[in-house]
Structure formats: structure tokens, C-alpha cells
C-alpha positions in Angstrom: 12.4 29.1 -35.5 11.6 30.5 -39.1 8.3 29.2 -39.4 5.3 27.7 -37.2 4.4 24.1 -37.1 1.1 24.3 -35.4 -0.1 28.0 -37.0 0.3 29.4 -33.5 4.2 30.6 -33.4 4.2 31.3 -29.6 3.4 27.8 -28.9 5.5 26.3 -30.8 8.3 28.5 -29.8 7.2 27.4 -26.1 7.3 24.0 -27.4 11.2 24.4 -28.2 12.2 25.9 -25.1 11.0 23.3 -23.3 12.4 20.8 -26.0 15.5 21.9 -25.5 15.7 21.9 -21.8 14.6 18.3 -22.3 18.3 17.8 -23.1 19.9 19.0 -20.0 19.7 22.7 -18.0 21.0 25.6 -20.1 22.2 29.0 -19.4 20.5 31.9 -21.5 23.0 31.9 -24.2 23.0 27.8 -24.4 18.9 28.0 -24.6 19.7 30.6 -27.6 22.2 28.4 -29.5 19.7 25.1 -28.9 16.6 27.2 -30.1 18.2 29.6 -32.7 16.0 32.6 -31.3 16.9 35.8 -30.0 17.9 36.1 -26.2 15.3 38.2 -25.6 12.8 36.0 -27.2 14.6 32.8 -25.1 14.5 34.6 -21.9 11.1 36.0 -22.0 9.5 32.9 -22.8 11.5 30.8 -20.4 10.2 33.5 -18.1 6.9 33.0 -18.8 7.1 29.5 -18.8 8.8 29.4 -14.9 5.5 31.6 -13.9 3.5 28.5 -14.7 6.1 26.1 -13.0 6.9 24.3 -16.4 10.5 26.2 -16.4 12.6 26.7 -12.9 15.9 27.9 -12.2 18.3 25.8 -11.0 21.1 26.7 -8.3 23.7 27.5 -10.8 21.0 30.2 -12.6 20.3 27.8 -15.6 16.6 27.5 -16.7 16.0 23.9 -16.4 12.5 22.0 -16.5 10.2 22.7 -13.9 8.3 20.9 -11.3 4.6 21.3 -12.7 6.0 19.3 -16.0 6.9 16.2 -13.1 3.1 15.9 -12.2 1.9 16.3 -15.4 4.2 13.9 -17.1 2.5 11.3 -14.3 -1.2 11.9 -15.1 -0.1 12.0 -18.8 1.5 8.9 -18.7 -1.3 7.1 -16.4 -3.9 8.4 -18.9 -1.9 6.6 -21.6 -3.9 3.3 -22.9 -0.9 1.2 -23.8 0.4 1.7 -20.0 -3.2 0.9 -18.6 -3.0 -2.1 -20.5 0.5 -3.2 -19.7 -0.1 -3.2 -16.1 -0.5 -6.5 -15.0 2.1 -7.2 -17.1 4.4 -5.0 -15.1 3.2 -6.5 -11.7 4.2 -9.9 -12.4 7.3 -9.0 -14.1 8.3 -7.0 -11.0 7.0 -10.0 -8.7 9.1 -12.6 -10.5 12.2 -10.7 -11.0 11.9 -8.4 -7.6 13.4 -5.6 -9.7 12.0 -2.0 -10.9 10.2 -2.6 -14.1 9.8 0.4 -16.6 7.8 0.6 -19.9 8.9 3.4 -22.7 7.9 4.7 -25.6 10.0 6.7 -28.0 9.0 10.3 -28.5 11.7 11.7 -31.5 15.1 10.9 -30.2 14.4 10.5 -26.8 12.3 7.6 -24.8 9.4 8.6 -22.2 9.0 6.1 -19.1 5.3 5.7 -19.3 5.0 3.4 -16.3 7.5 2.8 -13.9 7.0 0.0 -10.9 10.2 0.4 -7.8 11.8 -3.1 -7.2 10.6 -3.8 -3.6 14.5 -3.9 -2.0 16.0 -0.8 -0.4 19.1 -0.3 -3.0 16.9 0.2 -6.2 16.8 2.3 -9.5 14.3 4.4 -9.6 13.0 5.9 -12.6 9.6 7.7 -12.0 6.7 7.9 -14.8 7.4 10.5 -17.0 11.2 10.4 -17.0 12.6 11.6 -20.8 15.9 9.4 -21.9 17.8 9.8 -24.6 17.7 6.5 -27.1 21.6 6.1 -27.1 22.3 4.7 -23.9 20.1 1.6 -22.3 18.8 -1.5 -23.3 15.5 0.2 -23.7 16.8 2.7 -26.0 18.3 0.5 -28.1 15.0 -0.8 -28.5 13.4 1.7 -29.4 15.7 3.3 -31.6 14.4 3.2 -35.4 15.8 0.0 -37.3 16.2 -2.3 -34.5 14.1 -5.5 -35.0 14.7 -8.6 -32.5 15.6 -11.9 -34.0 14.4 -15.5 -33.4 16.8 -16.2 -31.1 16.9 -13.3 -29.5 14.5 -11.1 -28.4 15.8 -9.0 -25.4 18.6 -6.6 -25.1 20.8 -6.1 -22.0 23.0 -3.3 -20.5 25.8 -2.6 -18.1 26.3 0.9 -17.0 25.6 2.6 -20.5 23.3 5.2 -19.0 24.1 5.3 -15.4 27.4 4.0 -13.5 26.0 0.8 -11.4 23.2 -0.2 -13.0 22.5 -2.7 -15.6 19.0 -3.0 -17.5 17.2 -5.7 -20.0 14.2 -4.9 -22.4 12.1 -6.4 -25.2 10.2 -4.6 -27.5 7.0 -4.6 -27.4 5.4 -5.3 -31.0 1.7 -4.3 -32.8 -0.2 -6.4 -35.3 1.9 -5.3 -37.7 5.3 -5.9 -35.9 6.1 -2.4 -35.4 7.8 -1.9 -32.5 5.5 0.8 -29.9 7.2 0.6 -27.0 9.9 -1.3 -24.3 9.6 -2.9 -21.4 12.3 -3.9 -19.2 14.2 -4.4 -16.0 16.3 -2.4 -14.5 18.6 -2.8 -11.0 22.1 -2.8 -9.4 25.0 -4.3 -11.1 25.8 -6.0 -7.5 22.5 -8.1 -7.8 21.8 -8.5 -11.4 25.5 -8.8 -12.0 27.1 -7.9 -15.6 25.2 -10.4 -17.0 21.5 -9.6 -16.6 20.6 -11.0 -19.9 20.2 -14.5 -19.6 18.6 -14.6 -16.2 16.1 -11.8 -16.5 15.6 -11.9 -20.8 12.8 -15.0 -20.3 10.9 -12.7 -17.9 11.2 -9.7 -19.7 10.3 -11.6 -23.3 7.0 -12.9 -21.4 6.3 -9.8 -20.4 6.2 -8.3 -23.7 4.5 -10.9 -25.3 1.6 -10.2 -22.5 1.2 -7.1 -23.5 1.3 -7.9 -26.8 -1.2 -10.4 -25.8 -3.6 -7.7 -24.4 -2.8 -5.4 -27.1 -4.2 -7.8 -29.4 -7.5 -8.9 -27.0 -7.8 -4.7 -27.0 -8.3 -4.9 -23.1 
């Protein structure tokens, strides 16, 4: 990093460390190539950062993102507005489809679960509040990726093992006064019950969903 983009370099070349674990665990000289510093810069501030818990080892060596970052990704995402107001929202969704029900929002190339709600039957996905994506794979990344608008006769978007083997997910965007897209909500389960067609039986429920929150949005409860 040549230059600081808060005017306090050593947070912001904490920031990167942990940004770039955000992609996947990485061995000392693969934390070097993803930050472009030194690897005694890298490793003393991965250091640092695993005396806080917000780095760990993992059982190959790699530094990977830490517990602490779990737990705080949870009260971060609870403290959120738009997911305190999408919350009954996500309860009837959840109720009518008896699938887990997520809602993201996109964070640079990558999506954040803000609020995550487990489908009530014992083979589920589970994707817990404060999970980072990436915006390539998944119905709600395609959402959420820049560009993508829906269109009158459609406003969902479904997917079939594109991020994980087994599952299939559907997600509508959900929209500001403006029509900017701020965020995604969605379905998600096994293939073997919402079958490789998800779309048109869970895509009403979804759509509903989003315009409740929309809806709330709006009514700024």
C-alpha cells in the first residue's frame, strides 16, 4: 500500500490484511502477493491482529480470519437498520416457504449476509449473519452485482449449485425510493426439496418479501 486512505496507515494496512483474508486463508507469502507489503510488515500485523482474535491460524499454518471477527460480524449486522426493518419480512418468508431465508448487502465485490433465519427442517443451509460472499456465484450475487436491474416480468433470480454443490437459492432485490438496488433477499435450501427449478415456486414469495421491505423502507419503520 503506497498511500493511506484514512490518514492513519497502520489501520488501513490492518484493513488489507484482513481484506484479503476475506478471500480465502493465505500462507505468509500469498498474504504478501494479495497485499503488496513486505513479509515482515504482512506477518507482524497478521500477528498482531491474531492477539486480538480478528486473525487465527488455521491447521495448515495459513492466517485465516479469526473467531472475534464471527461475533462481531453478528452484532454488526443486528445493529444494521435495514435488517431490523426487514425482519418480519424474513419471518413470514421463512414460514411460507419453510426454507432458510438470508438478506445481503453488497460490500465492494463481495456480499455480507446481514440477517440470516435457518429453514426449520434438519437438512438445511445454513448461512450465519455476517457470512462475506463473493458476487459471482448465487442468485443473491447476481443481484447485487452493479448493472443488474429486474424487469417487469421478472423480478427474481434463481440458482442451482453455482456457489455450493447441492444447494439451489432464489433472490429479489430489494429497491430504495429511487430504485437503487440496497440489498437481496432470498431463499436458499437443498436441491432435493427445492428441486432444480426453485424459481417459479419460491420467486412469488421471495418478490413479496422484498416488496415488504421495500414497503417498510418506505413507511421508515
Amino acid at each position: 500500500m503506497e498511500h493511506s486512505v484514512s490518514g492513519v496507515g497502520v489501520v488501513d494496512k490492518a484493513a488489507a490484511v484482513l481484506d484479503a483474508l476475506a478471500h480465502g486463508p493465505a500462507s505468509l507469502g500469498v498474504l504478501v502477493e494479495r497485499t503488496g507489503m513486505s513479509r515482515a510488515t504482512a506477518h507482524r500485523l497478521a500477528s498482531a491482529l491474531a492477539v486480538h482474535g480478528l486473525v487465527r491460524r488455521d491447521d495448515d499454518g495459513r492466517f485465516a480470519l479469526g473467531t472475534a471477527l464471527v461475533a462481531l460480524g453478528r452484532t454488526a449486522a443486528e445493529q444494521f437498520p435495514l435488517a431490523r426493518v426487514a425482519e418480519p419480512a424474513l419471518a413470514a418468508l421463512r414460514a411460507e416457504t419453510g426454507e432458510s431465508v438470508q438478506l445481503y448487502v453488497a460490500e465492494g465485490d463481495r456480499r455480507v449476509c446481514v440477517a440470516s433465519l435457518e429453514s426449520p427442517h434438519g437438512l438445511r443451509t445454513i448461512v450465519p449473519t455476517g457470512a462475506v460472499l463473493p458476487l459471482d456465484r448465487g442468485s443473491a450475487g447476481r443481484v447485487l452485482t452493479p448493472g443488474w436491474r429486474p424487469t417487469a416480468q421478472r423480478r427474481w433470480v434463481a440458482s442451482v449449485e453455482e456457489r455450493e454443490p447441492g444447494v439451489a437459492s432464489v433472490s429479489a432485490p430489494v429497491c430504495d425510493a429511487a430504485g437503487d438496488v440496497v440489498a437481496a433477499v432470498g431463499i436458499s435450501g437443498p436441491v432435493g426439496r427445492t428441486t432444480r427449478r426453485p424459481g417459479p415456486r419460491f420467486g412469488p414469495a421471495v418478490v413479496a418479501a422484498s416488496s415488504a421491505i421495500e414497503e417498510a423502507l418506505a413507511a421508515g419503520r
